[in-house]
N, C-alpha and C positions, 0 to 999 in steps of 0.2 A: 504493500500500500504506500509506504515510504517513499519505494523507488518512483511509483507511478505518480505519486505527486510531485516529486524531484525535476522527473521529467516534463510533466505540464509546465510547471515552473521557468524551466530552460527554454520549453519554445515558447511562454509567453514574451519571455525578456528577447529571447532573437525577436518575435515580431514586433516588440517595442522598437530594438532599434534598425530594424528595418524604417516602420514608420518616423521616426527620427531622422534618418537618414536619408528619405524622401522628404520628411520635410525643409532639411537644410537646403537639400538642391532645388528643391522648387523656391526656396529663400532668394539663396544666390542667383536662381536664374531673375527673380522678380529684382533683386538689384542690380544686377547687370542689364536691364531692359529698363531702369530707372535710370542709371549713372550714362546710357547711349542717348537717353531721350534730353539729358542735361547738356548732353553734350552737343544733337542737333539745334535742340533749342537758341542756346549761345550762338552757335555759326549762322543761324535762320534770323535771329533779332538783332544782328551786330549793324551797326549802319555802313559798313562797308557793303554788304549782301544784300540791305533794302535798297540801296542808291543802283547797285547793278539789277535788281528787279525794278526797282523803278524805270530802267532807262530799255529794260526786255519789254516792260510792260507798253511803251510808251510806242517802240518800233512796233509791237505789234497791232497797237492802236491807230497807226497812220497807214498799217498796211504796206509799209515802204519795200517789204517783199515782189510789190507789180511793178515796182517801179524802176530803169535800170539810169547809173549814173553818167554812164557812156562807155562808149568801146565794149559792148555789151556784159558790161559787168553792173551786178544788183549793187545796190547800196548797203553798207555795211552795218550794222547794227553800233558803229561809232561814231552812226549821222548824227545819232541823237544827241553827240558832246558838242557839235560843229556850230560856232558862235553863229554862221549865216541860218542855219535850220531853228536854231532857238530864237535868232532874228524874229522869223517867218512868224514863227507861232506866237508872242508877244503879241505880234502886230497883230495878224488874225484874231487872235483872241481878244484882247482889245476893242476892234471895232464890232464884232462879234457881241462882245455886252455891253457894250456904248447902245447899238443899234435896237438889243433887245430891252432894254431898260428904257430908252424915247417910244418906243412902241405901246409900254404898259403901261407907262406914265401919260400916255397921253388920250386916252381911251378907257372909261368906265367899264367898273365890272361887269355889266350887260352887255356891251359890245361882244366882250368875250362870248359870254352864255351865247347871244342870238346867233355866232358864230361858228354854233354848236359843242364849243368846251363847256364840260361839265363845271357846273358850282361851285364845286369844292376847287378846281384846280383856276379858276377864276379867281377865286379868294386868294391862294397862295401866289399867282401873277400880282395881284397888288400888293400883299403883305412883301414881295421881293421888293418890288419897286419903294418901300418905306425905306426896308432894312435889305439894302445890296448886302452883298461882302466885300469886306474891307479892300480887298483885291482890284474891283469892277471900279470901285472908285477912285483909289490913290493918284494921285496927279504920273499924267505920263509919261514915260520914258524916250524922249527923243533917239537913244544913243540907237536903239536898234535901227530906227528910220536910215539914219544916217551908214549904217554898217550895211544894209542890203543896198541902196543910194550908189556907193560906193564899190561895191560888187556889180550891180550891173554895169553900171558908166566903164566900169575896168575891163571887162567881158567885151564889152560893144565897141570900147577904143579900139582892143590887142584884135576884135575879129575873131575873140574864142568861141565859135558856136556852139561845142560841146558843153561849154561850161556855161552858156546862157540857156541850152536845153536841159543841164543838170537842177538847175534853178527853177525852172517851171514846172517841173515833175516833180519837186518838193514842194510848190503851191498848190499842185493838182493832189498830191498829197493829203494834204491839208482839205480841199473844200471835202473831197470822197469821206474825211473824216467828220466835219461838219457837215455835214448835209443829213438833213430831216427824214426821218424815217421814212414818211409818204415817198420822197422818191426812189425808195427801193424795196424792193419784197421783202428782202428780210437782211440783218444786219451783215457786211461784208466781211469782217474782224474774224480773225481766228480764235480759238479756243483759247490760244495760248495767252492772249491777250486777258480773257475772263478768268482763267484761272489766273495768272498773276494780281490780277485785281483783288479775287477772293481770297488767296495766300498772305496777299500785304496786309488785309482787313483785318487776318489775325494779327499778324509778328507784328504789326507795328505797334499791337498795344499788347506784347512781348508775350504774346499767346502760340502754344506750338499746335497746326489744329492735323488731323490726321486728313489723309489723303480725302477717304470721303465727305468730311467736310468741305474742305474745299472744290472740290466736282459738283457738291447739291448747292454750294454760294452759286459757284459760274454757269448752273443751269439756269438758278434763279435771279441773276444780275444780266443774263442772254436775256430771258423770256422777259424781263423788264425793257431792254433795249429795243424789242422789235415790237412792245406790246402798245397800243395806241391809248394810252391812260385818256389823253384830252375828248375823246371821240366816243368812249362808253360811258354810256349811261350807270350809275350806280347797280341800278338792282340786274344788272347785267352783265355786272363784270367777274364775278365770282365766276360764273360760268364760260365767260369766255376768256379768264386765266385758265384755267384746267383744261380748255383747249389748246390753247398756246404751248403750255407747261408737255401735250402730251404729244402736240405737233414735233417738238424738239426731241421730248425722246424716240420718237419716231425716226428721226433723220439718219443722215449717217453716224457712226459711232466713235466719236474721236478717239483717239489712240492717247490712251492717258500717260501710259508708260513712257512713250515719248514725251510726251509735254510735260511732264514734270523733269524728265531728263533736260531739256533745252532749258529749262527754266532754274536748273540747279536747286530742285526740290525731289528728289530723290529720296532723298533720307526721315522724309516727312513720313512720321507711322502709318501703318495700315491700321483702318477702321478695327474697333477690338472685335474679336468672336467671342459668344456666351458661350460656353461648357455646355454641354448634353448631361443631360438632367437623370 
């Protein structure tokens, strides 16, 4: 009787530390998937990494992918550092909320409504026009004027026509980026652009979000871009979000794995899996 409780004995303690022993390693592995996740996070929130997503985000916003610089070569994704391209966009933008700000300012909230914008985004055209952003208004910047001025005049003197056609396909650039949704069926922009957008939304407020998040923001910051908010009617629009939302998943399938590779978010976790129960 002795012996045989001796022995119970012996393999309760082996399976203790068995389970011991699985517990450490499941320890170790949850810190080691803790001490990686600190470590992405760091590289992902450092402003050296947001400044080069910013500047991914930005080429892929303009689309400058169509566009080639000459001698048939694309434009490099170090357009976006090039004092004439930041010129451009200054300026563009600039008269861009100059122009939308005298429009809202000068025309009652009913013009809007009769013009078929809903109510609600009536109200917020004027509440903008109260309170711009500090940006829209600041007194402005002659230097760029002067720095594109001086770019063409130099182009047109030497007879460089590559480098004046270089120049307007960064303006045509620009409107395809500005231009109004009506005039196109649906937004031209790559993914990679919307996922960069959703990726910065976290880190920049030093948040590490896992892959899936950031794919359901740039689904939901797409179907907002192509969605005609001014045009529906309220008790309408619920439903014709979830058509929008289900038109996109419908479409082709972007290739995530790449675009988080171009974009140097790789390292971004994968969505957790729940345990089987």
């Amino acid at each position: 009787m002795k012996r045989l409780q001796a022995k119970r004995s012996r393999r309760s303690s082996h399976a203790e530390l068995l389970r011991n022993g699985d517990s450490t390693k499941a320890l170790r592995r949850k810190l080691s998937k803790l001490e990686e996740s600190v470590r992405v996070r760091e590289k992902l929130t450092a402003p050296k990494f947001l400044k080069e997503l910013q500047e991914k985000e930005d080429f892929y916003y303009f689309n400058l992918r169509l566009f080639k610089a000459g001698a048939g070569q694309r434009f490099s994704r170090d357009i976006i550092r090039d004092p004439v391209f930041r010129a451009i966009r200054y300026c563009r933008e600039r008269t861009w909320q100059t122009k939308l700000l005298e429009i809202i300012k000068s025309h009652p909230e009913s013009d809007f409504i009769d013009a078929g914008i809903t109510p609600l985004w009536a109200k917020g055209f004027k509440l903008l026009s109260k309170h711009p952003p500090q940006r829209w208004i600041e007194p402005y910047d002659p230097g760029p004027e002067r720095l594109l001025a001086s770019e063409f005049l130099t182009a047109i003197n030497q007879g460089d026509i590559p480098r004046l056609e270089a120049l307007v396909k960064l303006c045509k650039a620009h409107e395809m980026a500005f231009s109004p949704p009506r005039q196109r069926a649906s937004d031209s922009k790559r993914w990679h652009y919307y996922a960069a957008y959703a990726a910065r939304y976290f880190l920049e407020e030093g948040l590490l979000p896992n892959k899936k998040a950031v794919k359901d923001l740039a689904f939901i910051t797409r179907a907002g871009a192509e969605f005609p908010f001014l045009k529906i009617p309220p008790d309408r629009a619920e439903q014709q979000w979830e058509q929008k939302m289900e038109q996109l998943h419908y479409r082709p399938k972007p290739n995530w794995t790449r675009i988080f590779h171009d974009l140097g978010l790789e390292g971004l976790p994968s969505a957790p899996t729940h345990p089987r129960l």
